[in-house]
N, C-alpha and C positions, 0 to 999 in steps of 0.2 A: 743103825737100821740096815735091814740086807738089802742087795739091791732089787730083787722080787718085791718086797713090799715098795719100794722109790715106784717100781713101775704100774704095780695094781693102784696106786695113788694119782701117777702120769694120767692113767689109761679112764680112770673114775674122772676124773675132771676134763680129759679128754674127748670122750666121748660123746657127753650130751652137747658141746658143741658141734662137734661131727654130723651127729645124724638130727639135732635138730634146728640148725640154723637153715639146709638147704628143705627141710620142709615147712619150715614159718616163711621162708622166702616164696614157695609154692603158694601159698594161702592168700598172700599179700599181693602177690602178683599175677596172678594168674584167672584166668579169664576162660579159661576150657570148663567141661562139659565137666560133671560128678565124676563120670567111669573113668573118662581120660585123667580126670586127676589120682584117681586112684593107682591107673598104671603105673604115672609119672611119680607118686611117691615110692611105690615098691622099687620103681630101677632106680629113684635116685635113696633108696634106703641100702638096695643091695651094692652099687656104688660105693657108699658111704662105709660100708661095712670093707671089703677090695680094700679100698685105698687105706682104710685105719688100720687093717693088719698088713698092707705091703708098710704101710707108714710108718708104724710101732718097730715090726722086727727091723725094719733098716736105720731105725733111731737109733735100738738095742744095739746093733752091729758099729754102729759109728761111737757108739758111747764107749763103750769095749774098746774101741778104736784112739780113745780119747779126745774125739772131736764132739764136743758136748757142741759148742753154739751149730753145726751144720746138723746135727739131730736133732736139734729143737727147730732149726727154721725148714728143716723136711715136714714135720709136723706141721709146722704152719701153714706151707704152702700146701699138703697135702688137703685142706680143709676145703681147698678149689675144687678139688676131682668133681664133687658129684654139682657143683654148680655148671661143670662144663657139660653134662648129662643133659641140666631144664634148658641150656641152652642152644644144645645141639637139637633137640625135641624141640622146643618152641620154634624154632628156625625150620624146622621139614614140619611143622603143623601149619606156619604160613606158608610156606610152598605150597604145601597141598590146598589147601584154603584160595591162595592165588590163582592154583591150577583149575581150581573146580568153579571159580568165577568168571576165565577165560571160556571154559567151555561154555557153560550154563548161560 
């Protein structure tokens, strides 16, 4: 097999973890308003997308490189990026929520 198909296979299995474990996590957890969540899934989709192509080509580059297990575990860890996203948002939407209970 060449290695273009190794990768359209990586990237097919790769992927629906990618953009849909930080949105089932949204769902699960989340307590915001319809619209706000709608925000929060577009940035943590666009996120999602960022981190899966800086992720992909810099796995490509290290496999070329012949460091196969540090391109698979860039992979992995890259799966964090868009959690770090609901969590920086959820953290300035209690801020603001704190702030606006202080005034009020």
């Amino acid at each position: 097999m060449s290695n273009l198909v190794i990768w359209i296979i990586v990237v097919a299995f790769y992927a629906p973890l990618h953009f849909m474990l930080p949105v089932v996590f949204l769902f699960i957890t989340g307590r915001e308003s319809e619209e706000l969540r709608r925000q929060l899934i577009r940035s943590v989709v666009r996120d999602a997308f960022l981190s899966m192509v800086v992720a992909v080509a810099l796995a490509v580059l290290l496999v070329q490189l012949g460091w196969i297990l540090p391109a698979m575990l860039l992979l992995m860890l890259s799966m964090a990026m868009p959690f770090l996203r609901i969590v920086r948002s959820r953290r300035l939407l209690a801020g603001e929520e704190s702030n606006e209970t202080q005034v009020g």
